[in-house]
Backbone bond lengths (Angstrom), bond angles and torsions (degrees), N, CA, C in turn:
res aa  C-N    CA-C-N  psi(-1)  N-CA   C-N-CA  omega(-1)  CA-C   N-CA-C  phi
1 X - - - 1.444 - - 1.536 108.10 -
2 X 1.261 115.47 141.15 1.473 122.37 172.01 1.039 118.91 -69.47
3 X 1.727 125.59 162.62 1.477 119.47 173.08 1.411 86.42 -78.99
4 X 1.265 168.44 -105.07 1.216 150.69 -122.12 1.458 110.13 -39.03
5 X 1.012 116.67 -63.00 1.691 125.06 177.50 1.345 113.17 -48.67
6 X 1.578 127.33 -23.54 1.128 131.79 -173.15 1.732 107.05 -87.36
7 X 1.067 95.22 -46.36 1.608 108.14 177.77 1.472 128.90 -58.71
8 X 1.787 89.83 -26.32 1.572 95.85 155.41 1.559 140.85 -85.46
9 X 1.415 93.12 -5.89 1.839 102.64 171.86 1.785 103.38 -90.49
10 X 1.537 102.66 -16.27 2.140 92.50 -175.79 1.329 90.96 -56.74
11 X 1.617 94.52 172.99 1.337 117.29 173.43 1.560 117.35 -134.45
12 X 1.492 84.19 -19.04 1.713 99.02 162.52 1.692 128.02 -105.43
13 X 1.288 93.54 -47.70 1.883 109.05 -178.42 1.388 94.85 -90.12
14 X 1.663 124.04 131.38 1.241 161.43 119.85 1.677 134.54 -79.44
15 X 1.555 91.50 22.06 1.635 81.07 171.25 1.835 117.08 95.60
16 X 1.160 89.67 -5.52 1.762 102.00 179.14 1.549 124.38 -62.49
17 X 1.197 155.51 155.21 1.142 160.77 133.59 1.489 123.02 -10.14
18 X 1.728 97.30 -67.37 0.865 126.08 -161.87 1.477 108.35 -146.62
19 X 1.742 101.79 157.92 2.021 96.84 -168.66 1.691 115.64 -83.30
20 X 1.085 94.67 147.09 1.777 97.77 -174.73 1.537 118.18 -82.89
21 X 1.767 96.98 -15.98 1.221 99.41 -172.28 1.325 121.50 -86.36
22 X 1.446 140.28 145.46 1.184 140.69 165.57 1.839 117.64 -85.05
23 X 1.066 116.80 -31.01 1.518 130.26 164.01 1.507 104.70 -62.12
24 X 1.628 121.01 127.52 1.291 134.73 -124.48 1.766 87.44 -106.58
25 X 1.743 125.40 -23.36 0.615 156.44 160.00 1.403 119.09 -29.89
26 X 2.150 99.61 -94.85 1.112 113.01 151.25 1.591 130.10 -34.17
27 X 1.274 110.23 -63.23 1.271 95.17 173.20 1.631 145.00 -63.78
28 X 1.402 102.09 -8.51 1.091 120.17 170.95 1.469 111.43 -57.91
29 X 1.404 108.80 -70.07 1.675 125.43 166.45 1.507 122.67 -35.31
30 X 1.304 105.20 -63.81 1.252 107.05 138.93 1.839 130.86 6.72
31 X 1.258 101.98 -86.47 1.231 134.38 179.42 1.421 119.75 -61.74
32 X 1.433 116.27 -27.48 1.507 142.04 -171.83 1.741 94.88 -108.28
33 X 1.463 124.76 -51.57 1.580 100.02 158.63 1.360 132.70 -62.13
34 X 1.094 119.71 -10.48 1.421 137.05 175.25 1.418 102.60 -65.23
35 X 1.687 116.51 -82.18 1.430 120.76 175.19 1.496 110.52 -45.30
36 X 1.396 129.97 -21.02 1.639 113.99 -174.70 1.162 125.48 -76.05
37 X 1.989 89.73 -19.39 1.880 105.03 -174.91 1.515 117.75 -91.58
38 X 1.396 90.13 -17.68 1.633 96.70 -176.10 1.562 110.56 -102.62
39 X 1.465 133.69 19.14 1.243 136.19 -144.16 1.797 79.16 -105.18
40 X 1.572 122.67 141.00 1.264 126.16 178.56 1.634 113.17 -92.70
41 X 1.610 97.75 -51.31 1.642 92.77 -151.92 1.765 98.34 -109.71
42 X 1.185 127.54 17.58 1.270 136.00 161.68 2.530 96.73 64.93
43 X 0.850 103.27 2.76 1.283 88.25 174.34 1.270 158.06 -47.87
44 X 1.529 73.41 -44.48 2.035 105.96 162.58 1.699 120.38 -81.26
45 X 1.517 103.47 -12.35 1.176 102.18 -161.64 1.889 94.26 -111.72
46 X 1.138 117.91 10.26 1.361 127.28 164.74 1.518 124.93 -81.54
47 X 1.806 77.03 -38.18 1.547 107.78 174.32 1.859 110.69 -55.89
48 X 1.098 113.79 -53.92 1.558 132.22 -130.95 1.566 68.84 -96.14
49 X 1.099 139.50 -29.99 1.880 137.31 -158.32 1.158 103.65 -86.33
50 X 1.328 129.14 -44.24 1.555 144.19 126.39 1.055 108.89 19.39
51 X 1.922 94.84 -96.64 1.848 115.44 175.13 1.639 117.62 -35.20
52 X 1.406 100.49 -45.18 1.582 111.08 -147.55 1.804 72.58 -76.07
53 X 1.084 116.41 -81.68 1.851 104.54 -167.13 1.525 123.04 -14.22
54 X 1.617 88.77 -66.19 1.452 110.32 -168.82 2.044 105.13 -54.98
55 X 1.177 92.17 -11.54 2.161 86.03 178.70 1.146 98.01 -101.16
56 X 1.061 132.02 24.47 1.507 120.31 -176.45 1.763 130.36 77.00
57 X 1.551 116.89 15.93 1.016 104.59 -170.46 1.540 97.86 -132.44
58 X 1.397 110.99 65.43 1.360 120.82 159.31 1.461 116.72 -68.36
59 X 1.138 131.22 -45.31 1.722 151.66 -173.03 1.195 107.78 -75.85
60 X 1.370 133.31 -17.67 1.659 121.14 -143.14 1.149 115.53 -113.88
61 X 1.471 133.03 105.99 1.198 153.34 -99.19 1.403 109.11 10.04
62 X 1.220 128.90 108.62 1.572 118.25 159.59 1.353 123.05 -100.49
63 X 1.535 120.08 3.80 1.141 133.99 -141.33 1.896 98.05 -135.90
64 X 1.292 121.29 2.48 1.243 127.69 178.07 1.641 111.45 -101.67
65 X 0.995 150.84 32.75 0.888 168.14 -173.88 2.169 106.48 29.04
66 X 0.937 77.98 34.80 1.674 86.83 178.48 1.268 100.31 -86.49
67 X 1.670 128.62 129.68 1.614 112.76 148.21 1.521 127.49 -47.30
68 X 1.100 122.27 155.56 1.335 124.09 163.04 1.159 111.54 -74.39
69 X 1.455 129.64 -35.90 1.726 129.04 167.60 1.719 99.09 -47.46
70 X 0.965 116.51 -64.53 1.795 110.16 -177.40 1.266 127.46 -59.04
71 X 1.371 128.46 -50.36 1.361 129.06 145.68 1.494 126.94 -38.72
72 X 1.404 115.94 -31.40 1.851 125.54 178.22 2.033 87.88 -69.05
73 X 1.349 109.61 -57.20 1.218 84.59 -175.11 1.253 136.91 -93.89
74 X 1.515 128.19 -8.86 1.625 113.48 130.91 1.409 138.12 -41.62
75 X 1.277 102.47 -20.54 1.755 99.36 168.05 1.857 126.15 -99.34
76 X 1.832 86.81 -0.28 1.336 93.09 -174.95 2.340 96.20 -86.17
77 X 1.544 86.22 -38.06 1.620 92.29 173.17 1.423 111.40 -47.97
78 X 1.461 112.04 -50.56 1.236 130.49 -170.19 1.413 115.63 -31.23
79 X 2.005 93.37 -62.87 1.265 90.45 -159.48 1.843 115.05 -107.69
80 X 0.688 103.40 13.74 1.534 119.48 137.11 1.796 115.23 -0.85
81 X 1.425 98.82 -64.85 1.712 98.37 -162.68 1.776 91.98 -108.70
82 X 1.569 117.90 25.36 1.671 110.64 169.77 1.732 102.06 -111.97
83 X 1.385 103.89 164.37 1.380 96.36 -166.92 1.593 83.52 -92.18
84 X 0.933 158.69 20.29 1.369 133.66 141.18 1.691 99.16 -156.49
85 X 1.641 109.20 174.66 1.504 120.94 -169.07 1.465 107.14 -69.04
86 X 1.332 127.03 -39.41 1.419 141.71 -179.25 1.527 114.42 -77.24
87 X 1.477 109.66 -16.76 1.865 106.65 149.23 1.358 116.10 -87.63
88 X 1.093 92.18 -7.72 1.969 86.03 -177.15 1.384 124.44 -66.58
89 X 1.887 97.56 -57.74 1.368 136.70 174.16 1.635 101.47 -18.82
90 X 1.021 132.37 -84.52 1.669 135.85 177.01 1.418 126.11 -34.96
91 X 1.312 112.27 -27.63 1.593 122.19 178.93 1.262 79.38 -96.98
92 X 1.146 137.39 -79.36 1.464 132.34 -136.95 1.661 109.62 -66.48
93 X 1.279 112.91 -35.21 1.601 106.22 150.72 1.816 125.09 -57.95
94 X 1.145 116.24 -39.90 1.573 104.50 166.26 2.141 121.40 -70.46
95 X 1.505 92.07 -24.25 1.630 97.03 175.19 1.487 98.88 -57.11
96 X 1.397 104.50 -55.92 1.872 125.33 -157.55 1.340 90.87 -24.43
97 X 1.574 99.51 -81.27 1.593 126.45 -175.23 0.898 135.92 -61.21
98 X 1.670 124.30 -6.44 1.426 129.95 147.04 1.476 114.83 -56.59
99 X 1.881 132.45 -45.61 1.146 136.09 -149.63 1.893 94.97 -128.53
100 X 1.253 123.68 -16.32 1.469 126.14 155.53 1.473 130.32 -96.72
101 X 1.384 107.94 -37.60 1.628 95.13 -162.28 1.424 108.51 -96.83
């Protein structure tokens, strides 16, 4: 996929410098659509698709036009501060859909 094509599924990053958002949140995402558009050799993000399967969230939204490469790595950010990927999964589906769905 192209960065143009990619830039049209963000919902936060448009191509900016720098983040517009002041919500610590938003801008976070932000920052994480940024790295998804500019990511070259997809390695890490094979990785993170991995994670995202392996917690159970192969199914979850499939129908929002989100990649699963981009969602693998918001949930790989996500879960970061859970002691494992399969505690994450439940919050990180209510985050999703607070700031995606």
């Amino acid at each position: 996929m192209q960065q143009s094509e990619k830039l049209t599924i963000c919902r936060y990053y448009r191509g900016e410098q720098t983040s517009p958002y002041s919500e610590q949140n938003k801008s976070m995402l932000w920052f994480y659509e940024r790295c998804w558009v500019n990511e070259k050799n997809g390695v890490l993000l094979s990785e993170y698709i991995f994670e995202y399967r392996a917690a159970g969230l192969s199914e979850f939204c499939n129908s929002d036009n989100i990649p699963i490469s981009l969602k693998a790595l918001l949930f790989n950010r996500y879960s970061k501060t859970a002691w494992s990927l399969r505690d994450a999964a439940e919050p990180f589906k209510k985050f999703y859909l607070k700031y995606y769905g």
